[in-house]
N, C-alpha and C positions, 0 to 999 in steps of 0.2 A: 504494500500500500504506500501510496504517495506520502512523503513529510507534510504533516500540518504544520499551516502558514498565520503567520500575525498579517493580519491587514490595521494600518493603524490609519484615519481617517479623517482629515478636516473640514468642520462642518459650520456652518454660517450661527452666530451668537443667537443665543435668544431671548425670554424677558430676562431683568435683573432678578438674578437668585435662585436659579432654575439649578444651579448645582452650590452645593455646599462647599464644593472644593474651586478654593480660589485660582489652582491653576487651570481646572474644567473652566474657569470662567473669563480666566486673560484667553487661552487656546481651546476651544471647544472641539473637543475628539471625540471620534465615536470610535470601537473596537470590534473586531470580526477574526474567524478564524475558517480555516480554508485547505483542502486538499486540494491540487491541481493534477491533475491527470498527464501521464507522457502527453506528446503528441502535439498535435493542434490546438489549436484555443477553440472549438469548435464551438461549445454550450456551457454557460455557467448559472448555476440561482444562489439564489439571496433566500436565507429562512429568518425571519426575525417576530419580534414580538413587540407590543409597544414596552414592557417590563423585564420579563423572564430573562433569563444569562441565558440565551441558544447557544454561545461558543463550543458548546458540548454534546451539540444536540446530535440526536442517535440517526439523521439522515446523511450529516455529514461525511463518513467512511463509505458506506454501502454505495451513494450515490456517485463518490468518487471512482466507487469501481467496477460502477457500467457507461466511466466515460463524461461525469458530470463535474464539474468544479462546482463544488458547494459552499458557500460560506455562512456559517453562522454569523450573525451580526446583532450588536448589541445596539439601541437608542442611547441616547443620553439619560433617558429617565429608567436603565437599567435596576433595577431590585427596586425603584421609587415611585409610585406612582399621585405620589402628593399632591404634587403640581403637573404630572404630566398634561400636555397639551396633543391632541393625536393632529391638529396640527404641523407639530414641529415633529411630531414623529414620521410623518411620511417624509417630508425634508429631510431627517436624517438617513431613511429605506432612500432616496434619490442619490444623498452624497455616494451611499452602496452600489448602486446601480451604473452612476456615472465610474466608480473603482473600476468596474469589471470592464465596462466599455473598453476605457481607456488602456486597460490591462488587453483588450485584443480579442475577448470573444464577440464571434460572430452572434449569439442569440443569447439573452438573457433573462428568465421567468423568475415569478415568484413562486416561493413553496409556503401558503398560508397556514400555519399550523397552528391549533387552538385557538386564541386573542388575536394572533397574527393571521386570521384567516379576512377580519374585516379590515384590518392595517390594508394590507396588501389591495382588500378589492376597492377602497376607500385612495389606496397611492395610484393605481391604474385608473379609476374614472380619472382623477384628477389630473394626472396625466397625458390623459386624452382631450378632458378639457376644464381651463382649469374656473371653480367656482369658489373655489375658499376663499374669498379674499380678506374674508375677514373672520375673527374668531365668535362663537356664542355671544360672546360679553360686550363685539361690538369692537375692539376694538382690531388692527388693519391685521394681515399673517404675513405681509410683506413675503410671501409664496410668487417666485416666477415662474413660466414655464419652463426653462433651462433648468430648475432645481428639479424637474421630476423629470429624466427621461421617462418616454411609454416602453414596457415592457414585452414580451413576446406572448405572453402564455403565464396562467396562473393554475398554480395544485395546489388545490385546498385541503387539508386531512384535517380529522376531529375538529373541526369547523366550530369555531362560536358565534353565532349571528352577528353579534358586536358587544361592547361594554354597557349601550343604550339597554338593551334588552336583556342580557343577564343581570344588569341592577335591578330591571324592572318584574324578572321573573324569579329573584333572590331572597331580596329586601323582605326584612321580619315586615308584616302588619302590623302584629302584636303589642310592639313598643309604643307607651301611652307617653313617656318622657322623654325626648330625644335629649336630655343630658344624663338619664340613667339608664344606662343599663340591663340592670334588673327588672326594669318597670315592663310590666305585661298584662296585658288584656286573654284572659285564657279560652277568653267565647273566639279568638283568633291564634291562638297558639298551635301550630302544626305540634309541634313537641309534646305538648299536654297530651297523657294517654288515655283522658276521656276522650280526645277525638280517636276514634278508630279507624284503623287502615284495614280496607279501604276505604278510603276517605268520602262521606258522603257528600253526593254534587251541590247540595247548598250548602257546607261548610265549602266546598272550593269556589262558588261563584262567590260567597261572601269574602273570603279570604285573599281574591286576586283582587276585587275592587278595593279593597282594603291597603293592598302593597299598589294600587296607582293613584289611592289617596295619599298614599305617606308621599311616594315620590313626585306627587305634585304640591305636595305643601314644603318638602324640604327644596325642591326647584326656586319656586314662588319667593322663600327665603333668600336663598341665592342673590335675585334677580331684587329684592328689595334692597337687602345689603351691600351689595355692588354699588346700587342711587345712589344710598346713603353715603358710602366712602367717598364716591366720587364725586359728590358731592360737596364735599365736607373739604374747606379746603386745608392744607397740612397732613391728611391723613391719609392712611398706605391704600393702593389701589386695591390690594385684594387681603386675604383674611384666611386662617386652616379652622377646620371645624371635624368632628369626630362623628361619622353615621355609624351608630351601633345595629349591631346584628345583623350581616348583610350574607344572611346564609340558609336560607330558610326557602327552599323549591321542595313542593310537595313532592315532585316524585324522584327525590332522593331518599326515600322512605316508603310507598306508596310505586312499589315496581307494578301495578297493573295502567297508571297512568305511562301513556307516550312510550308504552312499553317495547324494550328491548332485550340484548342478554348482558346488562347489567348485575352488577352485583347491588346491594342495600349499600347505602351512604353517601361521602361525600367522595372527589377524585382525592381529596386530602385527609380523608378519614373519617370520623364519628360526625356527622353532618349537625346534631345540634353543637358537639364542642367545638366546632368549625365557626360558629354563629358567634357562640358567645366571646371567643378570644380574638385577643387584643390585636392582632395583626392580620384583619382576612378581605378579601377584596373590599377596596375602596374606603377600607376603615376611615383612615384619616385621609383630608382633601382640602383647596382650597377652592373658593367659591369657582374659582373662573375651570379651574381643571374639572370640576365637578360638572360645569354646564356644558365641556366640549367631549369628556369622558363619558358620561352616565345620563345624562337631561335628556328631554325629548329632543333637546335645542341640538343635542352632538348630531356633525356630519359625519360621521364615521359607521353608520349604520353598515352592517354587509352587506346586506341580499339588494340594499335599494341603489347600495355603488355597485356593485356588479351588474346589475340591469343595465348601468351605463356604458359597461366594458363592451370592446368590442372583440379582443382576442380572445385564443380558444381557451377551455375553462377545462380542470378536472377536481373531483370533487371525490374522495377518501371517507369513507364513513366504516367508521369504527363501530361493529357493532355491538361492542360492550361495553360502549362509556357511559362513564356517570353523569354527563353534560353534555352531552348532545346526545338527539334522539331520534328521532322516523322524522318528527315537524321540522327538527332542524335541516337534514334533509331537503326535506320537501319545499320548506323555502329558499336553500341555495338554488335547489333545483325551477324551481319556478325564477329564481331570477337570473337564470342563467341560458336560459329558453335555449334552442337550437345548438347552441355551441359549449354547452357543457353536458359530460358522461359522467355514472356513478360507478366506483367499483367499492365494493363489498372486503370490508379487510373484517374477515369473519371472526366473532369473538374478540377483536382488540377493544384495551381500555384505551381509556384514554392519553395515556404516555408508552402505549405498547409495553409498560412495567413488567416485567417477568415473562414476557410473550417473544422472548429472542428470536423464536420461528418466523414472527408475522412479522419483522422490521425488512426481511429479504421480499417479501410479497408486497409492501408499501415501495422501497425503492425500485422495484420492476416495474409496478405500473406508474410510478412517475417518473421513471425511465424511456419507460416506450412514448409516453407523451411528449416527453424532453425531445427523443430524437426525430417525432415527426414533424415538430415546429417547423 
């Protein structure tokens, strides 16, 4: 197998404070790592995430050794997603993009995996044409066309519709005090074992309108306290605030919903301790990353940017993850119309975790895709 490679990356500044570290902020780097294959520069992809460390990621090797240059690539808002902006995260997936160019391969895809399934379909609309020009909150993304080359081809595996929709399909109801905790409504509590699994359909119709009340009143707050700052002269433009419980999807417990060959729980374990602890998606945020990551207001949605792509699509479905399901599916699939296929990676979780077998079966059919671009 080829030596893996540091790719080290200069990437255009972004707001003040967006990294902790004062030299990420005089020189803004992004990080990737990379087999290159003998031969020609023929075919290369980019796997990234708007968070997750991919430098390690398990397509990397296998893909390299049917001919693919693979690099895992890191954002700048790696392990943080506080203030991530998905914004500036495609900006960062273009600095990647334009690497590989300039590096000499002829065709370049994306490999959307997990989070980085609507990254990618969110970097290729744009790409194609560019609409962001500004962020949720209003104010400019100073995004040019030259920052996002278009792409050739997108592989999507274990798919997450976007961050909009898994906050929206996550988020406790339950929680009566967004500063505690603790505090729970039990006539809404999936976890409470007076509701019984299977979960009856007006406990779920009550309890989805419920998680789009919550996340339309923590929005609403958002969008007031943003006025107020900005309004206010002297005072900081934006603000962190802590959403409790953001772990709570019925059919992480409730395997006859959206059902698949899932195991019970979460991808990260006991789904209510998943909720309740201190670090689990989108814990902590600040107003403005909250309205372009999780709001209705994010353009980052997947299924509604891939409808705008026009290169060809492949679409990986895992069918024993704990987070994506038939729906989810069904919606890439529907926005993918004519130009995207599904293959069946039979039995995989979601991180192919212990499934060493099925990681050769993912890189061959995004092999073969690769080479007919």
């Amino acid at each position: 197998m080829s030596e893996l490679q540091l790719a080290v990356i200069d990437v255009k500044p972004g707001a003040a404070m967006d990294s902790q570290s004062g030299l990420q902020l005089l020189r803004p780097r992004i990080y990737g790592a990379f087999r290159a294959p003998p031969g020609p520069k023929k075919i290369a992809a980019i796997v990234m995430h708007p968070t997750s460390n991919f430098m390690g990621h398990y397509l990397i090797g296998p893909l390299a050794e049917r001919g693919i240059c693979c690099m895992g690539l890191n954002s700048r808002f790696v392990g943080n997603d506080t203030v991530l902006l998905m914004e500036r995260a495609i900006q960062d997936l273009g600095a990647g993009v334009q690497y590989l160019r300039e590096a000499g391969y002829e065709k370049v895809f994306l490999v959307g995996n997990s989070g980085g399934a609507a990254l990618s379909a969110f970097y290729q609309a744009q790409a194609e044409q560019l609409t962001a020009t500004h962020l949720p909150d209003g104010d400019p993304t100073h995004l040019h066309p030259s920052d996002l080359p278009p792409v050739d081809g997108l592989a999507l595996c274990a798919a997450h519709l976007g961050r909009t929709r898994l906050m929206r399909d996550w988020i406790d109801p339950s929680v009566t005090d967004e500063h505690d905790p603790l505090s729970v409504d039990p006539a809404l509590d999936m976890y409470d074992p007076r509701h019984r699994v299977p979960y009856e359909a007006d406990f779920l119709a009550r309890f989805s309108a419920a998680q789009k009340a919550r996340m339309d009143r923590i929005e609403q707050w958002c969008l007031e306290r943003l006025a107020l700052l900005r309004g206010t002269p002297g005072a900081p433009r934006d603000q962190t605030f802590v959403v409790y419980r953001t772990h709570a999807d019925p059919r992480c417990v409730d395997l006859s919903l959206d059902a698949n060959a899932r195991l019970p729980g979460s991808v990260w374990g006991d789904a209510r301790q998943v909720n309740y602890s201190a670090n689990a998606m989108g814990r902590t945020t600040s107003l403005t990353a909250f309205l372009s990551q999780w709001s209705s207001r994010s353009q980052a949605d997947g299924p509604t940017n891939l409808a705008r792509t026009t290169v060809p699509k492949l679409l990986l479905t895992y069918t024993g993850d704990q987070s994506t399901f038939p729906s989810t599916r069904d919606a890439w699939m529907a926005a993918g119309g004519s130009r995207i296929r599904n293959v069946d990676i039979v039995g995989g979780n979601h991180y192919l975790a212990g499934q060493p077998h099925l990681i050769p079966q993912a890189a061959d059919a995004i092999a073969e895709f690769a080479h007919a671009l």
